[in-house]
N, C-alpha and C positions, 0 to 999 in steps of 0.2 A: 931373269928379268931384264928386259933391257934398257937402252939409256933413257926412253922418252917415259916408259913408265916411273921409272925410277926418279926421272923429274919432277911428274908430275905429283910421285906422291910426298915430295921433300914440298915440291909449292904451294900444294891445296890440301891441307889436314882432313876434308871432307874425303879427299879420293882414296885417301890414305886409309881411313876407316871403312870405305865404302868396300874399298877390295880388300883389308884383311877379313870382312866378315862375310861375302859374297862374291868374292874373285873366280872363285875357280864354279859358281852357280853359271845355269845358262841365264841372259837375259831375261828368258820365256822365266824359267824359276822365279830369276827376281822378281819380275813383276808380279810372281803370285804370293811372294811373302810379305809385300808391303801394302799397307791401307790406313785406312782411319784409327783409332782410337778412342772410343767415346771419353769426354771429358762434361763435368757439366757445363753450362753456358755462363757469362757475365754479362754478354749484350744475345739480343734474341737474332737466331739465326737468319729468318722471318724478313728481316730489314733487309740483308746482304741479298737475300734471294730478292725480292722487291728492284733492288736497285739493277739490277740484273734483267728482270723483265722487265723495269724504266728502258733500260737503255736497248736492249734488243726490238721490243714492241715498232719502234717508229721505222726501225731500220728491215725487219725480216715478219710482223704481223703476230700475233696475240698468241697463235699458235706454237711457234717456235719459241717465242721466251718461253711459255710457261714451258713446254718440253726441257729447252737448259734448262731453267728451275729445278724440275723436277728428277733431271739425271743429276745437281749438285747437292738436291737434299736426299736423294738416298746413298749416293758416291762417299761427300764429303769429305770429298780430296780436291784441291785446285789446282789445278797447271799456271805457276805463276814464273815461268822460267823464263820466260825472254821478254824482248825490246820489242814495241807495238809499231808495225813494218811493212810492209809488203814483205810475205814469207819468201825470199829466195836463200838464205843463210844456211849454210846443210846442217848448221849444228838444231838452228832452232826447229828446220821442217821437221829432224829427225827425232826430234823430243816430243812434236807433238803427234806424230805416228808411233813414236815409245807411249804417251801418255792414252792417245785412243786405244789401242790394245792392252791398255792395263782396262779402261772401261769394258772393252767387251771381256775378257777374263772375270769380269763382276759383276757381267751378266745384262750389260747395255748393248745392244744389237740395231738398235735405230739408226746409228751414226752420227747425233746430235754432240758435240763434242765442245763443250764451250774452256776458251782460253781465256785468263788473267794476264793479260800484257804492258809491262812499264813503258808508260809516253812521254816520258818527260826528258826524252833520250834528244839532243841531237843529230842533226843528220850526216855529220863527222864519224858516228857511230862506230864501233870496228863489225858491225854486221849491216851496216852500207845501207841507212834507214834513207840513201839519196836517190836509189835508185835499187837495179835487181844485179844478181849476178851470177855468171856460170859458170860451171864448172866443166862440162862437156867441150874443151876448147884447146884447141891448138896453141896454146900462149904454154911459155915453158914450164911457170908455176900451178899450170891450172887451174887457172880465177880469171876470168873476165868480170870485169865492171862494168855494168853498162847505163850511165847517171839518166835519172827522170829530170832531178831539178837541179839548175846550174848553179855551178860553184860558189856564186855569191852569195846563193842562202844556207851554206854549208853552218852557219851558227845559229839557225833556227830548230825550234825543235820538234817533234813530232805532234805534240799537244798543240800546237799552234801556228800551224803552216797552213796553207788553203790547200786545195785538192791537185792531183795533176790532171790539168786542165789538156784541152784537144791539142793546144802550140806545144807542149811539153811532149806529150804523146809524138807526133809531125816529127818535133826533132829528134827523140828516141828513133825511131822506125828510121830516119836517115844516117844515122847511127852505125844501128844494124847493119845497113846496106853495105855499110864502107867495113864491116867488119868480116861480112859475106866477102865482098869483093878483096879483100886482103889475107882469105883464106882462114880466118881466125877460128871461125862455125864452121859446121857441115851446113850440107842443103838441108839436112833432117831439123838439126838445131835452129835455124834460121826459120822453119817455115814455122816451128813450135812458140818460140819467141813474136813472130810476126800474127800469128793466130789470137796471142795472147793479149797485144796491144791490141790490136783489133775486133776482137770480141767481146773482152773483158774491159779493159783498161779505157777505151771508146763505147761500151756500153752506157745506155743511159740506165741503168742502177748503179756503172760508178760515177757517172759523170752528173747527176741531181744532188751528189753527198756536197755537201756543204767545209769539208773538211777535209782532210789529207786522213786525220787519224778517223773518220767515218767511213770514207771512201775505204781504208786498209780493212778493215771490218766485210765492207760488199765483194771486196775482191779476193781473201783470202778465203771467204766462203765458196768463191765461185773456183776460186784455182783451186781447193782440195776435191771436190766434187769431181776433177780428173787426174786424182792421184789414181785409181786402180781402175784396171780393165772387170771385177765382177760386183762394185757396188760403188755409190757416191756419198762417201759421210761429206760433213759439215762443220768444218771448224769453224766455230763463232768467237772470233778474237772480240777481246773488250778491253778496252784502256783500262788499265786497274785506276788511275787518279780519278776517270769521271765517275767508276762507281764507287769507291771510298769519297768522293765530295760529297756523293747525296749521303751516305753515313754519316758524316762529320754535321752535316749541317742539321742532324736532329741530336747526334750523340753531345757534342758538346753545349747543349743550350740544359744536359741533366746536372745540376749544377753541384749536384751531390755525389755523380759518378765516379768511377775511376776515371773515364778517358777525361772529363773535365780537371780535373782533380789534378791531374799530371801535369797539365798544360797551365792550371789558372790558379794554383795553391804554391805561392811562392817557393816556401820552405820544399814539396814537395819538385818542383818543377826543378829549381835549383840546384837539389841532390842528384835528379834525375840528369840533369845537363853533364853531371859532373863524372857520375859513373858513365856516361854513355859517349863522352868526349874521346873522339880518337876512330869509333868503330863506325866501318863501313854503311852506310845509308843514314848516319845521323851525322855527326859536326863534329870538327875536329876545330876547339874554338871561335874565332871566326874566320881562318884564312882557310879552311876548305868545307866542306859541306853547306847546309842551312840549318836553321834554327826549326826543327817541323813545317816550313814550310816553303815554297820558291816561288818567286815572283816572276809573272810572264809578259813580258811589253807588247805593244800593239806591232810589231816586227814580230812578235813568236817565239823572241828569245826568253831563256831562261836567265834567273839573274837569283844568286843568293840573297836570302833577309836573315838579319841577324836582332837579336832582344836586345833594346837599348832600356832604358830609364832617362825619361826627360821629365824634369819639373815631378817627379813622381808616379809619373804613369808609363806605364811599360808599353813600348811601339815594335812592332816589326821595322827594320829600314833595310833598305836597299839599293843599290844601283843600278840603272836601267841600261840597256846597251845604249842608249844617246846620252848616257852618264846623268842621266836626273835622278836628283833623289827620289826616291819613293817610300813614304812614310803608310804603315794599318796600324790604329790600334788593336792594341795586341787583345780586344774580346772576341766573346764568341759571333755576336753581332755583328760587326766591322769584316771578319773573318769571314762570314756566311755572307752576306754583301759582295764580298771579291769574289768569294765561288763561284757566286750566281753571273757576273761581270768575267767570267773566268781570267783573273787576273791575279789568282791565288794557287796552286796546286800542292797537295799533300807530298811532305816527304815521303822516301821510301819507308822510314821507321812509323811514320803515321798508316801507310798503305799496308801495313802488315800487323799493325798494332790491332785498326781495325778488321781484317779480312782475317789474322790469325789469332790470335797472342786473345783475344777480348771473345771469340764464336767458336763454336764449336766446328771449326775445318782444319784437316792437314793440309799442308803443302806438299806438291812437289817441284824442287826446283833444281839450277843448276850446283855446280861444284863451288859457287862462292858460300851460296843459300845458305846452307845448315851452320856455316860459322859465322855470318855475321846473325843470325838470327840467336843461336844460341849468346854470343856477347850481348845482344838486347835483350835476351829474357834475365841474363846472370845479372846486368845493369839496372833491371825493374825491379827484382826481386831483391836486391842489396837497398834500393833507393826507396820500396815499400818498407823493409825491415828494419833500414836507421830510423823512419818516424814512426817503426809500428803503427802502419796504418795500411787498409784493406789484407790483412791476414789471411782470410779463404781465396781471394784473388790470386794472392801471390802463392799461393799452394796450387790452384790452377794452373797459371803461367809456367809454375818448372814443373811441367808435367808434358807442356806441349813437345811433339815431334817431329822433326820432317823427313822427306826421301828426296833422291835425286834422280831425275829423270834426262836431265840436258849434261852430254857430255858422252856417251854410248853410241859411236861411230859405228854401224853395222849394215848399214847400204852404200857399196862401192861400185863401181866397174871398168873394165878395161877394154878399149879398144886396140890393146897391140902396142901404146907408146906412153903405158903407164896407167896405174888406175888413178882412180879421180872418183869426188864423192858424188851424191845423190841427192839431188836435190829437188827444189821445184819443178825447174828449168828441163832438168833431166825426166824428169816425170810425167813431166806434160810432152816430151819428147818419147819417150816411149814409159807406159805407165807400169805398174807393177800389181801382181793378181795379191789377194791376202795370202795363198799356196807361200809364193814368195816370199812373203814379209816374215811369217810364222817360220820359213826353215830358214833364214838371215836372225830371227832371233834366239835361234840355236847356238850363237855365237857363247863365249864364255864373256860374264862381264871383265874379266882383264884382259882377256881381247879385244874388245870391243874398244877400250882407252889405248888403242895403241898407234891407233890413225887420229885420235885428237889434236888439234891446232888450237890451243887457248887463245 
């Protein structure tokens, strides 16, 4: 074994289980021993698909939502592994060419290919939600960065940034020029990248989105559509927070539910705070995470809200990046008011409570996924059991499972002065047939983690 696996598998207890039980499997294998699991439902799946073709219908036409719909209600597996982007990241494009070929292995052939993506990411991001970046490049680490949006919005976040507009675009493309002329690119790379701004990024389908995280939706449809020389799928990226708000905003008003119940039953919520204080995508007190929810300022910053009690009644508060306070009461009402105002957005433990934990769907995610997910099921299931209350639920919840899909490094290549991974950038440069993709995923999965960069 060598040193970096052996890293990784002391760092990520997910990797560690993942390759003693499927290490020496090919990739192609793996994907065919993981899927769904039927479990019964808590909340009707029905809604999740709904919010799904809300949100695709305005952006791609009646048709195509209901198609994703209809590949997530028979799949019922989600790709919730990355940051909501312009796809240039090799780890993320490679997850969701690992995840499409787990669809067609199950017998989805159309291409329709719909992603779950967290927005509420910064543009600091360490998968560079500021701009794209290559890999095919003459810089010694092989990573060019090449920023859309200048430095000063780097604390803005992806849920709340406007689109990149044509001056954004202008100064990219001069960019380029100087990275051409400094010998950074090839003329191949250059002409792929300049194609892309120009076609795509200056199109008017991306350029009518009203949003940065809309616009990343039209364009990441249109760049996978020239991932492969013998067919064009369609990755339909979705902010996992805009479709979990339209959940929230009917789930929390049952006021007898669980998800209510969690949030708005004192004794219940309080236990709940308390097992679940520390783990990844919920609150660590109040000096790091939120309280189920983050506050978004008219800048597009994100900003923690944390449960106070004033006078008796329980408030979200916050700080805003121009340092104002920001007071919701903490109901279901006040709450769905801010969704609508989008000045609310779900935590990651609410984004998963409802899309996993409450519906009948597996995830697939990356190498954090399966452990912070399992500390929230252990933390629900402890915090059900102290009040003895919802019993069949919590029988439910430790039952749920997930797979990993992001972290599976298996499209490289070399030009003679070192390989370098694969990415968007590389793909719209010269594309790949499925022939290809199918004998690269011959790779072994502990192979495959051994060109990983966490």
């Amino acid at each position: 074994m060598n040193e970096n696996i052996a890293a990784l598998r002391r760092a990520y207890p997910a990797i560690d289980r993942l390759l003693e039980q499927y290490g020496d499997c090919s990739l192609a294998d793996y994907l065919g021993q993981i899927g769904h699991r039927k479990l019964p439902e808590i909340l009707p799946s029905e809604d999740l698909l709904d919010a799904v073709r809300d949100y695709l219908r305005p952006v791609f036409g009646l048709e195509t939502a209901e198609r994703a719909a209809a590949v997530l209600r028979r799949q019922r597996c989600l790709s919730t592994a990355n940051h909501h982007h312009l796809s240039f990241d090799y780890r993320c494009v490679q997850d969701t060419l690992l995840y499409e070929q787990w669809l067609r292995k199950s017998g989805e052939r159309e291409g329709i290919v719909p992603v779950f993506a967290v927005s509420n990411v910064n543009l600091k991001n360490t998968v560079y939600p500021r701009g794209i970046v290559l890999y095919d490049c003459a810089c010694p680490e092989k990573r060019l960065r090449l920023p859309l949006f200048p430095l000063c919005r780097k604390h803005a976040c992806v849920a709340g940034i406007e689109r990149v507009d044509p001056s954004l675009v202008h100064a990219a493309q001069e960019r380029l020029w100087k990275e051409k002329t400094l010998g950074s690119i090839s003329p191949a790379m250059y002409r792929a990248v300049s194609e892309f701004y120009g076609d795509i990024l200056l199109s008017d389908a991306a350029q009518l989105c009203s949003s940065y995280r809309v616009q990343t939706t039209v364009v990441n449809e249109q760049l996978s559509r020239r991932y492969f020389t013998d067919r064009s799928p369609r990755y339909l990226w979705m902010p996992m927070e805009d479709i979990v708000s339209e959940l929230l905003q009917k789930d929390l008003r049952q006021e007898e539910g669980l998800l209510n119940r969690l949030l708005f039953h004192p004794p219940l919520r309080d236990c709940l705070m308390g097992q679940l204080d520390g783990v990844s995508g919920c609150w660590t007190g109040v000096s790091a995470g939120t309280h189920f929810f983050w506050g978004l300022d008219s800048h597009g910053v994100l900003f923690a809200m944390h449960l106070e009690t004033v006078q008796r009644k329980t408030l979200l508060v916050g700080t805003d990046s121009d340092g104002g306070t920001v007071t919701v009461p903490f109901t279901p009402e006040a709450i769905c008011e801010k969704f609508k105002r989008r000045a609310l957005l779900p935590s990651m433990f609410l984004d998963f409570l409802e899309l996993y934990f409450l519906r009948d769907f597996t995830v697939f995610g990356g190498y954090y996924q399966p452990t912070y997910l399992q500390k929230m099921q252990a933390g629900m299931i402890r915090a059900l059991e102290t009040l003895d209350m919802f019993p069949g639920e919590a029988e439910i919840i430790g039952q749920k499972t997930s797979h990993i899909t992001l972290g599976p490094t298996f499209l490289l290549r070399d030009r003679g002065d070192g390989p370098y991974f694969v990415s968007t950038a590389e793909l719209l440069e010269e594309p790949i047939s499925t022939a290809e993709l199918e004998e690269a995923l011959e790779m072994s999965v502990l192979d495959s983690y051994e060109m990983l960069i966490p």
